[in-house]
C-alpha positions as CSV (number, residue, x, y, z in Angstrom):
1,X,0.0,0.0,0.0
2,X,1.1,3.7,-0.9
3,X,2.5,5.6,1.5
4,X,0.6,9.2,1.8
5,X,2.1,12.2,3.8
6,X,0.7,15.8,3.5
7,X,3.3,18.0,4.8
8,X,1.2,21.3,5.8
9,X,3.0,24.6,6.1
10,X,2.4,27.9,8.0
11,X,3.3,29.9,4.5
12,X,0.9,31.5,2.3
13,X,3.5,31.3,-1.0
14,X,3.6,28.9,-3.8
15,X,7.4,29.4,-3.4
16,X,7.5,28.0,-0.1
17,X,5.7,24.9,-1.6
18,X,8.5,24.6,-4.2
19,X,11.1,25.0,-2.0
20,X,10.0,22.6,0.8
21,X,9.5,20.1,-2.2
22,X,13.4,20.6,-2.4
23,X,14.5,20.1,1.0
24,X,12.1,16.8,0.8
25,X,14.1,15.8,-2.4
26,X,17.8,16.5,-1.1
27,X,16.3,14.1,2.3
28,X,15.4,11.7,0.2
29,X,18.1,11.3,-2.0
30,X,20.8,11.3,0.9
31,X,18.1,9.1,2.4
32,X,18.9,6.8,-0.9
33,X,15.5,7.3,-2.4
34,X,15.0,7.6,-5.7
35,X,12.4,10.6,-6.2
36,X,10.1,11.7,-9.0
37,X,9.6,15.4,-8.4
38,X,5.8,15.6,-10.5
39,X,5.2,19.7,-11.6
40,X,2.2,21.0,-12.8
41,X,3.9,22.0,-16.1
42,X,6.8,22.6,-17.8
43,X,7.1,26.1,-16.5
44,X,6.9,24.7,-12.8
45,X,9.2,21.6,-13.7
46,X,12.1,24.8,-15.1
47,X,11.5,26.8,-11.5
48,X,12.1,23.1,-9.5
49,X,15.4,22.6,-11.6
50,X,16.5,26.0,-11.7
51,X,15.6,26.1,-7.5
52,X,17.2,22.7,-6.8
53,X,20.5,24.0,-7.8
54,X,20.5,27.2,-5.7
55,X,18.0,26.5,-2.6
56,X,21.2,25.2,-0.2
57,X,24.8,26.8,-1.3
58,X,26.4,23.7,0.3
59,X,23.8,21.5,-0.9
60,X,24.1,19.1,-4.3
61,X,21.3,17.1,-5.0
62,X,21.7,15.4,-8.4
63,X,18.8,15.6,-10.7
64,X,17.6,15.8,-14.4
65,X,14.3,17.0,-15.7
66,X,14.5,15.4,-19.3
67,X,12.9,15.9,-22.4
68,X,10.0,13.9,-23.9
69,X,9.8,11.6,-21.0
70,X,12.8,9.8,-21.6
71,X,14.4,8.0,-18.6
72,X,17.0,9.0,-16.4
73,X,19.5,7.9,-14.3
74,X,19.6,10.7,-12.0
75,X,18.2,10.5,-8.4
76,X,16.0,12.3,-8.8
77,X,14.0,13.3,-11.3
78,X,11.5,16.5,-12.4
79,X,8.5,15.8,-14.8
80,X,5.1,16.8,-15.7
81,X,2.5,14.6,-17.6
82,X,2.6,10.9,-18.1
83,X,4.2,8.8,-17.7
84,X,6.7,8.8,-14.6
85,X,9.5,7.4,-15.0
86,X,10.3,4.2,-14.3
87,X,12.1,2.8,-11.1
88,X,11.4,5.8,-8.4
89,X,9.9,4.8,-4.9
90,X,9.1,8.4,-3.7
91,X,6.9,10.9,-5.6
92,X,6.4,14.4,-4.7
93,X,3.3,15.6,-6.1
94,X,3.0,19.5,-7.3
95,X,0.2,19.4,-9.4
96,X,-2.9,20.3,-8.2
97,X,-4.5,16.8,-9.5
98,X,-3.1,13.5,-7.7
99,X,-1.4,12.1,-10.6
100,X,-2.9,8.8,-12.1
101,X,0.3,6.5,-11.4
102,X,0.8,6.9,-7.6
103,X,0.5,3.8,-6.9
104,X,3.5,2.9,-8.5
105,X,5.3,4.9,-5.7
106,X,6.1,3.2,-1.9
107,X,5.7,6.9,-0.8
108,X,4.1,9.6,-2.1
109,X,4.2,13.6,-0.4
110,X,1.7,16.4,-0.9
111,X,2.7,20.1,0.3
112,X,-0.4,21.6,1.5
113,X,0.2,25.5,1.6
114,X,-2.1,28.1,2.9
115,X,-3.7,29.3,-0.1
116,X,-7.2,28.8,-1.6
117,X,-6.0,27.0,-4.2
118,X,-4.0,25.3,-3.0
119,X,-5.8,24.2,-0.2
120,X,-8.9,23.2,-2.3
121,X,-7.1,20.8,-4.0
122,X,-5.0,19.0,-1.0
123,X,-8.6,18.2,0.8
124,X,-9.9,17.0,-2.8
125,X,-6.5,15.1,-3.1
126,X,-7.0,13.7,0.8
127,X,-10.5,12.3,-0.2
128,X,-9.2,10.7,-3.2
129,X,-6.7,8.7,-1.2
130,X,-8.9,7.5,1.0
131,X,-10.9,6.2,-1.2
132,X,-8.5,4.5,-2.8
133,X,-7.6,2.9,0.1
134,X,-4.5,4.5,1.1
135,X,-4.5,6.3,5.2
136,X,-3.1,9.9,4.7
137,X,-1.5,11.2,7.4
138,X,-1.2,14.7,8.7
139,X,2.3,16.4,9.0
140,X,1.3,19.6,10.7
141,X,4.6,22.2,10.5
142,X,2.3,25.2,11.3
143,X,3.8,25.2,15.0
């Protein structure tokens, strides 16, 4: 069964989101995870690959967002669409949609921000879990 955490922060900007969706990455990774970073878009999937190599200056987290959903040997990887690539056990969903595939993942994070939006879609997204059988749980960082 699929692992479903929804990390919920005190911040109010989509930034935030993207940038804890890094600091969850770099975990993983030195974790030994192999992570499928899912963006909204391609414009989202540019900001996460452009932000991954600048959100730490001592950090490196090794990643690729390639073209055309071809595969990738890097840890982790940033794509948008279908399919995910092959071969990952963590997925950290940006989109606003829970992506069709997640249960191909062992683990699979949600970053619930404190926007409208946003927060629409994370308590559709809860619902859908349960339903599909899966127990979310609650990772309150408000304080």
């Amino acid at each position: 069964m699929t692992r479903v955490d929804f990390y919920i922060l005190p911040d109010t900007g989509i930034e935030q989101r993207l940038l804890f969706a890094c600091r969850l990455a770099e975990k993983a990774f030195k974790l030994g995870h192999r992570v499928y970073l899912h963006s909204a878009d391609s414009d989202q999937a540019r900001a996460l690959d452009d932000l991954l190599w600048r959100f730490a200056p001592a950090s490196f987290v090794p990643h690729e967002c390639p073209q055309n959903g071809a595969e990738s040997a890097a840890p982790v990887v940033i794509g948008w669409g279908e399919p995910a690539p092959a071969l990952r056990d963590v997925l950290i969903n940006l989109d606003l949609q829970v992506p069709a595939f997640f249960q191909r993942f062992a683990r699979v994070t949600e970053i619930v921000v404190q926007t409208p939006t946003v927060l629409h879609a994370t308590r559709a997204a809860w619902r859908f879990y349960q339903d599909q059988g899966c127990a979310p749980e609650r990772r309150d960082l408000r304080g």
